[in-house]
C-alpha atoms as an extended CHARMM CRD file, in Angstrom:
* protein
*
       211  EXT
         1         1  UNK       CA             82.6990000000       40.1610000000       35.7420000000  PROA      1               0.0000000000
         2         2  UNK       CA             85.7820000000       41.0970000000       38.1340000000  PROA      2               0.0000000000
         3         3  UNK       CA             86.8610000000       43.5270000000       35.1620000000  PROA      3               0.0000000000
         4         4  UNK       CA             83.5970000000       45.7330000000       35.4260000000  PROA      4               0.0000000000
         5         5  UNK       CA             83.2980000000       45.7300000000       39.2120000000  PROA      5               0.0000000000
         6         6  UNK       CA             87.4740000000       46.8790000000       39.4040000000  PROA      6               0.0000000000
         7         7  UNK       CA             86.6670000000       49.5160000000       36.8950000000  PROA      7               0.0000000000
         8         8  UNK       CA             83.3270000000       50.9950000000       39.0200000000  PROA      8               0.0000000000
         9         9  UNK       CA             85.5430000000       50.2650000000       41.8740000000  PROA      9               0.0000000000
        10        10  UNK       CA             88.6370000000       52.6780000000       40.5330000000  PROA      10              0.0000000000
        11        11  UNK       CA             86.1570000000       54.9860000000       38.9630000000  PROA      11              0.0000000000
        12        12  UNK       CA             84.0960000000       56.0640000000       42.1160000000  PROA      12              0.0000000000
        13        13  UNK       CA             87.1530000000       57.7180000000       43.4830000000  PROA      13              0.0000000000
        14        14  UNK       CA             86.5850000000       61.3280000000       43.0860000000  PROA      14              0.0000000000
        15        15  UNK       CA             90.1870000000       61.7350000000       41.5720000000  PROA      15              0.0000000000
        16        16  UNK       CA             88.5050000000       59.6990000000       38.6680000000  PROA      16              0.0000000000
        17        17  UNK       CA             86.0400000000       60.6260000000       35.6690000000  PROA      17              0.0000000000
        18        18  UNK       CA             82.9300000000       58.9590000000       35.2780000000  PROA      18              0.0000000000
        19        19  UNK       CA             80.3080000000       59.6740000000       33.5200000000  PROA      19              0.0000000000
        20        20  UNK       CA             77.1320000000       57.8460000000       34.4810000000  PROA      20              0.0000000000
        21        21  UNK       CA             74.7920000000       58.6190000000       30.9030000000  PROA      21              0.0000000000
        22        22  UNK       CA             77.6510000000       56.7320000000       28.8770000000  PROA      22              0.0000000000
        23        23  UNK       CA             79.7510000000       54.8140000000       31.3030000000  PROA      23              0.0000000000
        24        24  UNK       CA             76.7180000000       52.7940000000       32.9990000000  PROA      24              0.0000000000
        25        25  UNK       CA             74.7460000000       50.1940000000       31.1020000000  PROA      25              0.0000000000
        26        26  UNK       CA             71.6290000000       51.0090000000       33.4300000000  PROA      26              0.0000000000
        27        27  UNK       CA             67.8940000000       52.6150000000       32.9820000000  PROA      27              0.0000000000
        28        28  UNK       CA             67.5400000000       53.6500000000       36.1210000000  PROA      28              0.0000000000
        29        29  UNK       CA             68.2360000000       57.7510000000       35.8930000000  PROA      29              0.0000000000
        30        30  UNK       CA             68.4460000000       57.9860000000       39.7430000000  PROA      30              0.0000000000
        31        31  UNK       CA             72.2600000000       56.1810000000       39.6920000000  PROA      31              0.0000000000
        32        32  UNK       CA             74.6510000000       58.1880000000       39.8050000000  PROA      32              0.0000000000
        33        33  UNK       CA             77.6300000000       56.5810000000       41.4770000000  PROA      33              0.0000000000
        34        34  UNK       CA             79.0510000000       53.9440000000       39.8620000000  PROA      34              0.0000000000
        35        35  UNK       CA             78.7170000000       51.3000000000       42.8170000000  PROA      35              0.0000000000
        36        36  UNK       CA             75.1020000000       52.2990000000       43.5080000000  PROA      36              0.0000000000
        37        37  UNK       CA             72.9560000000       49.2450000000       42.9260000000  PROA      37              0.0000000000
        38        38  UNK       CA             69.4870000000       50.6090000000       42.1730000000  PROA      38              0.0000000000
        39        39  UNK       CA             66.5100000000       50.1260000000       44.2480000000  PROA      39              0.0000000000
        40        40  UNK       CA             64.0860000000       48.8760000000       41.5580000000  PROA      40              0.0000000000
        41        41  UNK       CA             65.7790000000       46.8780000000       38.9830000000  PROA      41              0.0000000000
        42        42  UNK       CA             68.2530000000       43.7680000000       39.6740000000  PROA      42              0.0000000000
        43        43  UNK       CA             71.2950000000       44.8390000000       38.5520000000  PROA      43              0.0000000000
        44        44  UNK       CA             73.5370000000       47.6090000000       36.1760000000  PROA      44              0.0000000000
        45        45  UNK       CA             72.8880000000       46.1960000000       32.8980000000  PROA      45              0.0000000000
        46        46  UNK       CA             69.9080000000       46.7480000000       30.7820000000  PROA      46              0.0000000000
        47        47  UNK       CA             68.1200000000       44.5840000000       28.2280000000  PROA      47              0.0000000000
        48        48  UNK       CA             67.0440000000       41.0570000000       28.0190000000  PROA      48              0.0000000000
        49        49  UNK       CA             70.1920000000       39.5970000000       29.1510000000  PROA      49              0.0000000000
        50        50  UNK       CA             68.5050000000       36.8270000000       31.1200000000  PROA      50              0.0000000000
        51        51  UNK       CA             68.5510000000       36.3500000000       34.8560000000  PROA      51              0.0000000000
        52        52  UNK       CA             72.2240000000       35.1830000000       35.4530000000  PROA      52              0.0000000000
        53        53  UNK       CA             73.8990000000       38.1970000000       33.9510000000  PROA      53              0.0000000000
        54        54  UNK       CA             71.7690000000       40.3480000000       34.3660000000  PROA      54              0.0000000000
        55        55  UNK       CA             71.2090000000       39.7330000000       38.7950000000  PROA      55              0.0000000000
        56        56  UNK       CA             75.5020000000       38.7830000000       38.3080000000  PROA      56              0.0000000000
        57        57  UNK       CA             77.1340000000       41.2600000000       36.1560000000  PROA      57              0.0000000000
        58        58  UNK       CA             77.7800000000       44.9000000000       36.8180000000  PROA      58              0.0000000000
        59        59  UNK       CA             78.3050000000       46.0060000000       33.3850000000  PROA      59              0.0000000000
        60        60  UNK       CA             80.0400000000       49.3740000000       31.7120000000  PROA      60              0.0000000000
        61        61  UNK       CA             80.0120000000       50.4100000000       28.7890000000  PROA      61              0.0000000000
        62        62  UNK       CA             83.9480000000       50.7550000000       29.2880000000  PROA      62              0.0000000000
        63        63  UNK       CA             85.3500000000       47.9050000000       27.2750000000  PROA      63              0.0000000000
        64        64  UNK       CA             88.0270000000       48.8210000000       24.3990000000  PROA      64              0.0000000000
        65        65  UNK       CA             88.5900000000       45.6610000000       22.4450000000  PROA      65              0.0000000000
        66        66  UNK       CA             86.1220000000       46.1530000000       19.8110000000  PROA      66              0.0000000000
        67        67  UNK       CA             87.1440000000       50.0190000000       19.3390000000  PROA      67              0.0000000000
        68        68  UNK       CA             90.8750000000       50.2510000000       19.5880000000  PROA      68              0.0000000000
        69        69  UNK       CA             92.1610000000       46.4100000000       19.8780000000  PROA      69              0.0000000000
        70        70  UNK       CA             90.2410000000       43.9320000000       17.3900000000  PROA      70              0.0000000000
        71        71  UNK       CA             89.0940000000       46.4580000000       14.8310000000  PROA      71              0.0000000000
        72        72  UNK       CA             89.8770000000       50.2940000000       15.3750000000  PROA      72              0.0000000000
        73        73  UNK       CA             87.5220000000       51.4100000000       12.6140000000  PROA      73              0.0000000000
        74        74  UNK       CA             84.6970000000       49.5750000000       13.8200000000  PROA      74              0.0000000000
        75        75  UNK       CA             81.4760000000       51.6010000000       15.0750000000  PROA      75              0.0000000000
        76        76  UNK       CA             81.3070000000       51.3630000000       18.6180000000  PROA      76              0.0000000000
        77        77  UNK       CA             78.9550000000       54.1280000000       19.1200000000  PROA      77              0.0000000000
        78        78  UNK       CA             78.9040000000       53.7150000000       22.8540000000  PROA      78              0.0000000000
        79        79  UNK       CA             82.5610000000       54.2550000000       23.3090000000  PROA      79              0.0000000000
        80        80  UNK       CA             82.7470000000       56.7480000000       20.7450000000  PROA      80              0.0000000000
        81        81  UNK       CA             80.8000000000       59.0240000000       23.1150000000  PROA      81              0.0000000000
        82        82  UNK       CA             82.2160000000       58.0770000000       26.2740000000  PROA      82              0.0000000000
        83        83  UNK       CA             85.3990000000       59.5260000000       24.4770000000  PROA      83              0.0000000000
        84        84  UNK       CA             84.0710000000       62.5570000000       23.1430000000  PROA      84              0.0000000000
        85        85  UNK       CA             83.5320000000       63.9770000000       26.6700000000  PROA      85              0.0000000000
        86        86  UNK       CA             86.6610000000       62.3940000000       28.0060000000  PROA      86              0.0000000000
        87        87  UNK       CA             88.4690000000       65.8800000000       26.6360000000  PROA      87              0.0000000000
        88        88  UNK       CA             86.7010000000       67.4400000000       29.7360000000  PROA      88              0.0000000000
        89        89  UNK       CA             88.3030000000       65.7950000000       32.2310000000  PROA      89              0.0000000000
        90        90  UNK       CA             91.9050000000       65.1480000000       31.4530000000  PROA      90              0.0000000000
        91        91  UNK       CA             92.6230000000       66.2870000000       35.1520000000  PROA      91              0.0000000000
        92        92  UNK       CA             91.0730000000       62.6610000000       36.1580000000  PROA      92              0.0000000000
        93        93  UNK       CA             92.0050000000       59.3110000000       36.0280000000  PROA      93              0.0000000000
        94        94  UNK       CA             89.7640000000       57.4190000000       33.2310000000  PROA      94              0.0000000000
        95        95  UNK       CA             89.9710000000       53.5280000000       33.7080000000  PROA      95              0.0000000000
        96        96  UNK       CA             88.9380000000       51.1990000000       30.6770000000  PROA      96              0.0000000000
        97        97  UNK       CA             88.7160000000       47.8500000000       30.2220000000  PROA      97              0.0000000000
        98        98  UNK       CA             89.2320000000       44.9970000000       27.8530000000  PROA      98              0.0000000000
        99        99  UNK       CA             90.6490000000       41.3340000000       28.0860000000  PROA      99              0.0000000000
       100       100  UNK       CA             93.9970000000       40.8170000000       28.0580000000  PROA      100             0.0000000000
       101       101  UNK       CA             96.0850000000       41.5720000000       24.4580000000  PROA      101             0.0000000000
       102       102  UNK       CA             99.3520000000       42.3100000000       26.5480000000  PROA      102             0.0000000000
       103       103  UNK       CA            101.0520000000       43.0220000000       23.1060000000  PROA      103             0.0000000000
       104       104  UNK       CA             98.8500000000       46.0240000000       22.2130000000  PROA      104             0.0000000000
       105       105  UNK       CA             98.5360000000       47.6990000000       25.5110000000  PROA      105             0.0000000000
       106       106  UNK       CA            101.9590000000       49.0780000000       27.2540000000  PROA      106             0.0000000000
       107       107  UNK       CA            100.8640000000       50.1210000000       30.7810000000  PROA      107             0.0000000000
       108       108  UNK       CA             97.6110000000       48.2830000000       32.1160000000  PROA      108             0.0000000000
       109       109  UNK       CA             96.1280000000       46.8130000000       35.1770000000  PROA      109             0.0000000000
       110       110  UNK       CA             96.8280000000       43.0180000000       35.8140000000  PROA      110             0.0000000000
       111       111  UNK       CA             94.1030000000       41.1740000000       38.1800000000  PROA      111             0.0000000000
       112       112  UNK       CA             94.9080000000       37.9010000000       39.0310000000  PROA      112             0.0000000000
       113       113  UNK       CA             94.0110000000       35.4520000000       42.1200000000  PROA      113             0.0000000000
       114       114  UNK       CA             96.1880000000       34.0390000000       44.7370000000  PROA      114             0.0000000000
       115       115  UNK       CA             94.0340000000       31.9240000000       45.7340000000  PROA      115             0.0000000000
       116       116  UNK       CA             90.5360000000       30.1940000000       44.2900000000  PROA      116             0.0000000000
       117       117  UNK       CA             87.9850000000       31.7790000000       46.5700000000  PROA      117             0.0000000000
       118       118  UNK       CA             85.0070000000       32.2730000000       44.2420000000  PROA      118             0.0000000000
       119       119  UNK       CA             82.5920000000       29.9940000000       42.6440000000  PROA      119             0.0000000000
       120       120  UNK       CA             84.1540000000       30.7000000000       39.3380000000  PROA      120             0.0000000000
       121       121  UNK       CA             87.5190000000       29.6010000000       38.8310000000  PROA      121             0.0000000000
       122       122  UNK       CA             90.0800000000       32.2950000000       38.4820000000  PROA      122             0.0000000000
       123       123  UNK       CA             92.2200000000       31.6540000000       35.3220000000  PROA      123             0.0000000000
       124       124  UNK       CA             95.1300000000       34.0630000000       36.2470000000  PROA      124             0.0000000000
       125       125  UNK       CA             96.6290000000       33.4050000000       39.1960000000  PROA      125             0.0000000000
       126       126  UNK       CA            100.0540000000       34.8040000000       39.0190000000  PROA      126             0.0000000000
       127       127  UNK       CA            101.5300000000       38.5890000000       39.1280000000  PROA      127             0.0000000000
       128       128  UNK       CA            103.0440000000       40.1140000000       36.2030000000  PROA      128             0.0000000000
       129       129  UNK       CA            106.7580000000       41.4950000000       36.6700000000  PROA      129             0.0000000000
       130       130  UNK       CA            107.0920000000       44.0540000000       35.1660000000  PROA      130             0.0000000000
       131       131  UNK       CA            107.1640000000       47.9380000000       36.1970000000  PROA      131             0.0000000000
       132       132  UNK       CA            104.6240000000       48.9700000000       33.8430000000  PROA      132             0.0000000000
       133       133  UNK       CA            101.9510000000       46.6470000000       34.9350000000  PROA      133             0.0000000000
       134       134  UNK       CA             99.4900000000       47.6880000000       38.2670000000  PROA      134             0.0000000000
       135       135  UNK       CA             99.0010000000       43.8710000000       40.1840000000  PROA      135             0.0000000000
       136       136  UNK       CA             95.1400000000       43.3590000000       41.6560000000  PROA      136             0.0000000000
       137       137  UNK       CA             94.5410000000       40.8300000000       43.8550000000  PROA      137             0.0000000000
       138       138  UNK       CA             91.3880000000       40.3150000000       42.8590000000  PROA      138             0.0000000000
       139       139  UNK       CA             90.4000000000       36.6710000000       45.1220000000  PROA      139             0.0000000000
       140       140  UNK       CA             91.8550000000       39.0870000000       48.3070000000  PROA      140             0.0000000000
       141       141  UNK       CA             89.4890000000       42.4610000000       47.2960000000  PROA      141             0.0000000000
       142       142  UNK       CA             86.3150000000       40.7150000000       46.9460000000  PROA      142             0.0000000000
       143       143  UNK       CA             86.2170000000       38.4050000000       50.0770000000  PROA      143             0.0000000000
       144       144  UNK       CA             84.6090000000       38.5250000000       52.9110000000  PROA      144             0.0000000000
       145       145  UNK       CA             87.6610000000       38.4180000000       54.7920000000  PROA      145             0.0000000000
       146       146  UNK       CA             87.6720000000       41.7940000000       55.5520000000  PROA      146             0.0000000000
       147       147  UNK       CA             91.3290000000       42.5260000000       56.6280000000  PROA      147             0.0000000000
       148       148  UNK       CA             92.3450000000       40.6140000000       53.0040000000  PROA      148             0.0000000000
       149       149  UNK       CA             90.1790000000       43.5190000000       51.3380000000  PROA      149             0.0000000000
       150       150  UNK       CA             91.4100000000       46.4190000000       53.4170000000  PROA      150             0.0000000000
       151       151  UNK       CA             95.0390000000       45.1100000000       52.8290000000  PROA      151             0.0000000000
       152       152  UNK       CA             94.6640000000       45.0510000000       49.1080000000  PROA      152             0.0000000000
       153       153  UNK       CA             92.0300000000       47.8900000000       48.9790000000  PROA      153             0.0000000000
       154       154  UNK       CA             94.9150000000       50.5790000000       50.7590000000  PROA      154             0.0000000000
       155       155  UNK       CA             97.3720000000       49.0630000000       48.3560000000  PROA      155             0.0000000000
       156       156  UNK       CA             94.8670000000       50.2480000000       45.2880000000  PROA      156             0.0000000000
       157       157  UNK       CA             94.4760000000       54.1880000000       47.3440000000  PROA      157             0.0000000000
       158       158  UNK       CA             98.2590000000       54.4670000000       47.8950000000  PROA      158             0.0000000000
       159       159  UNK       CA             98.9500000000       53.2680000000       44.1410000000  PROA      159             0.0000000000
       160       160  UNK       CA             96.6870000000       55.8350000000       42.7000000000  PROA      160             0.0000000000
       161       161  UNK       CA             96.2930000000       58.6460000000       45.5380000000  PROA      161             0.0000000000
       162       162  UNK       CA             92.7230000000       58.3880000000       45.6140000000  PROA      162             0.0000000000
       163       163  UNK       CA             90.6540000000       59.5190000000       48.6490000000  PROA      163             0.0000000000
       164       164  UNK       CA             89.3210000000       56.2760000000       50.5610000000  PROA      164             0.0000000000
       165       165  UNK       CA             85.9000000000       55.1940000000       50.8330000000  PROA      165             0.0000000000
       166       166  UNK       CA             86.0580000000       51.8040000000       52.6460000000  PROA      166             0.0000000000
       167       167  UNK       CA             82.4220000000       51.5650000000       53.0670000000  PROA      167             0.0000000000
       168       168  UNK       CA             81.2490000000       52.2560000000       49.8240000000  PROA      168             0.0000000000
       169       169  UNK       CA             83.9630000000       50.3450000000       47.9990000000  PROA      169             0.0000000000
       170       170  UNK       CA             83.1150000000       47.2100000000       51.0450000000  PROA      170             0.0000000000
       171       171  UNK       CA             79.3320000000       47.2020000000       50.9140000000  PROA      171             0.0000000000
       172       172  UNK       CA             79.1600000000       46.9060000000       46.6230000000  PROA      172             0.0000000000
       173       173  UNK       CA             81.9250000000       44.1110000000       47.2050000000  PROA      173             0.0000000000
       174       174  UNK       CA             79.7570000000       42.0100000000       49.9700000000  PROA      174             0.0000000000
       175       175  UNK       CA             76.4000000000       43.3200000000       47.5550000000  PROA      175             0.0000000000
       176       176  UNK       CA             78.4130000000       41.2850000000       44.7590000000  PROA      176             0.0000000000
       177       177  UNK       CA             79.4820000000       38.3280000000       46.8280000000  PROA      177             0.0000000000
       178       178  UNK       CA             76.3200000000       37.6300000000       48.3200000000  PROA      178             0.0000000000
       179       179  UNK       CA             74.5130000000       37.8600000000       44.8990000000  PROA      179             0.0000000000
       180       180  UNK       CA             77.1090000000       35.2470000000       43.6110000000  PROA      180             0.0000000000
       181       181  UNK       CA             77.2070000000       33.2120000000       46.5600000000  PROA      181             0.0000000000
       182       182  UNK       CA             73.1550000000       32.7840000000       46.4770000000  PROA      182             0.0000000000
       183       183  UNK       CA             72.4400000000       32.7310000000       43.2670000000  PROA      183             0.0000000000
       184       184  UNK       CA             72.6560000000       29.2450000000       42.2150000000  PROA      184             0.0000000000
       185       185  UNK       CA             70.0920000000       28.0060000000       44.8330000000  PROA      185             0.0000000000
       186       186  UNK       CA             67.7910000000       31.0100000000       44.0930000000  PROA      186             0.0000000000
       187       187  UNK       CA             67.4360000000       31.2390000000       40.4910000000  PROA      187             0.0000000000
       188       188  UNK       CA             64.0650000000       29.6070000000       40.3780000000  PROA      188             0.0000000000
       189       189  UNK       CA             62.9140000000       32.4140000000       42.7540000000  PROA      189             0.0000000000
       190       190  UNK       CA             64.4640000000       35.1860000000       41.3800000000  PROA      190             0.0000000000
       191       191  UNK       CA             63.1780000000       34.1680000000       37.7640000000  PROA      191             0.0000000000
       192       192  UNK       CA             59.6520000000       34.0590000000       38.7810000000  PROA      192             0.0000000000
       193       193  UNK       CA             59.7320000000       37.6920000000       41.3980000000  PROA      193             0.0000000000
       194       194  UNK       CA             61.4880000000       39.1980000000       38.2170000000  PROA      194             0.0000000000
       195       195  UNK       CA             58.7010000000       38.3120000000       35.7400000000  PROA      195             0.0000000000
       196       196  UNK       CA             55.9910000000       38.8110000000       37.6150000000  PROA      196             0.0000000000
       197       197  UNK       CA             57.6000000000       42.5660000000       38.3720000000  PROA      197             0.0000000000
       198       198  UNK       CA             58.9960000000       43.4480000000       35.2930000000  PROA      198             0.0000000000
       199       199  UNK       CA             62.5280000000       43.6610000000       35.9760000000  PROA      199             0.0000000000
       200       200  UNK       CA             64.2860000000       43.4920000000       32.6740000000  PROA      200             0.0000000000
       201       201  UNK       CA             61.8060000000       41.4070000000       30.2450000000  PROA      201             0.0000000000
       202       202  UNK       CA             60.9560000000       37.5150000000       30.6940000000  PROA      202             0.0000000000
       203       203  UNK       CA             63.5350000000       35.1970000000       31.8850000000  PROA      203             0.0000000000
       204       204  UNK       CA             62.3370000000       31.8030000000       31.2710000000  PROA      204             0.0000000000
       205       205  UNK       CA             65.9640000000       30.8200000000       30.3330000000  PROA      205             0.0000000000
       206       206  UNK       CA             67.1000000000       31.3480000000       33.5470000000  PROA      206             0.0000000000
       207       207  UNK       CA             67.2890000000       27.4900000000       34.9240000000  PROA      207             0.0000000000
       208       208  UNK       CA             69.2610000000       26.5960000000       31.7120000000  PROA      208             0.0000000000
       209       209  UNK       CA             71.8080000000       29.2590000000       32.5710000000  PROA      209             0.0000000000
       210       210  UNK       CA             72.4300000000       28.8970000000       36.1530000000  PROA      210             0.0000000000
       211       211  UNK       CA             73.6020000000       25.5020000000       35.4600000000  PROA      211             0.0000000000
């Protein structure tokens, strides 16, 4: 889920391209920033998801590894778009995203934890070395320490140039934290408001998946 939320994060720079009909995986035609949570669904992905990912995850469509890394002829219609107005904007940064196949990609984006501060366990916890490679802390941007976010937060505007928003970039971090942080104790709640209002289909699976 950190991959998604660093790639809306990088992307709502306006030194970067996005491109909200093929980027976001969203129905809500009013977004239009990719860290704008909208006002009447629960979250950025559409579809019967269930409750978990759907209230946890903020989805792209920005993932590679079906396209270019696990089978390049395979049709990945969503990308294939996404990449078809990408010759548009070659004066902008264009972040993707995929899990890690260090052999196949040369220059990426590493995120990694120093330290376990989330209630999912952070597998890498260790920079890579090597000049190529862009180092994330990813347990010291999304905390609600707020001097370990602007510390790695300026280190992400002076690597890429990009023109600061600190309180847009902050408030979808702390939106994201405090849905994680609550969500275990108010599934049961959320599953029956959603239901009853229609917010992305019936989620009657939801105690089964917040455990």
């Amino acid at each position: 889920m950190r991959g998604n939320a660093i790639a809306r994060v990088l992307a709502s720079h306006k030194e970067s391209w996005w491109d909200n009909d093929t980027m976001n995986l969203h129905t809500d035609d009013s977004i239009t920033d990719p860290l704008q949570f909208s006002e009447t669904q629960s979250s950025f992905i559409e579809g019967n998801h269930g409750i978990k990912m759907t209230y946890l995850a903020p989805h792209t469509n920005l993932r590679v590894d079906y396209f270019f890394v696990v089978d390049c002829n395979k049709d990945y219609a969503p990308f294939k778009k996404i990449m078809n107005k990408r010759s548009n904007h070659l004066d902008k940064y264009f972040f993707t995203i995929t899990h890690p196949y260090k052999n196949s990609i040369s220059r990426y984006i590493h995120l990694y934890a120093s330290k376990q501060n989330s209630s999912r366990l952070y597998v890498e916890t260790n920079q890579v070395d090597d000049e190529r490679v862009i180092n994330i802390d990813i347990s010291k941007l999304f905390s609600y320490d707020r001097v370990d976010f602007e510390d790695e937060y300026i280190k992400i505007l002076n690597r890429f140039d990009f023109t600061p928003r600190f309180s847009s970039v902050r408030n979808f971090i702390l939106q994201l934290l405090d849905r994680e942080t609550n969500f275990e104790c108010h599934s049961p709640v959320l599953d029956k408001r959603f239901t009853e209002i229609g917010w992305f289909g019936n989620y009657n699976s939801a105690l089964t998946e917040a455990k």
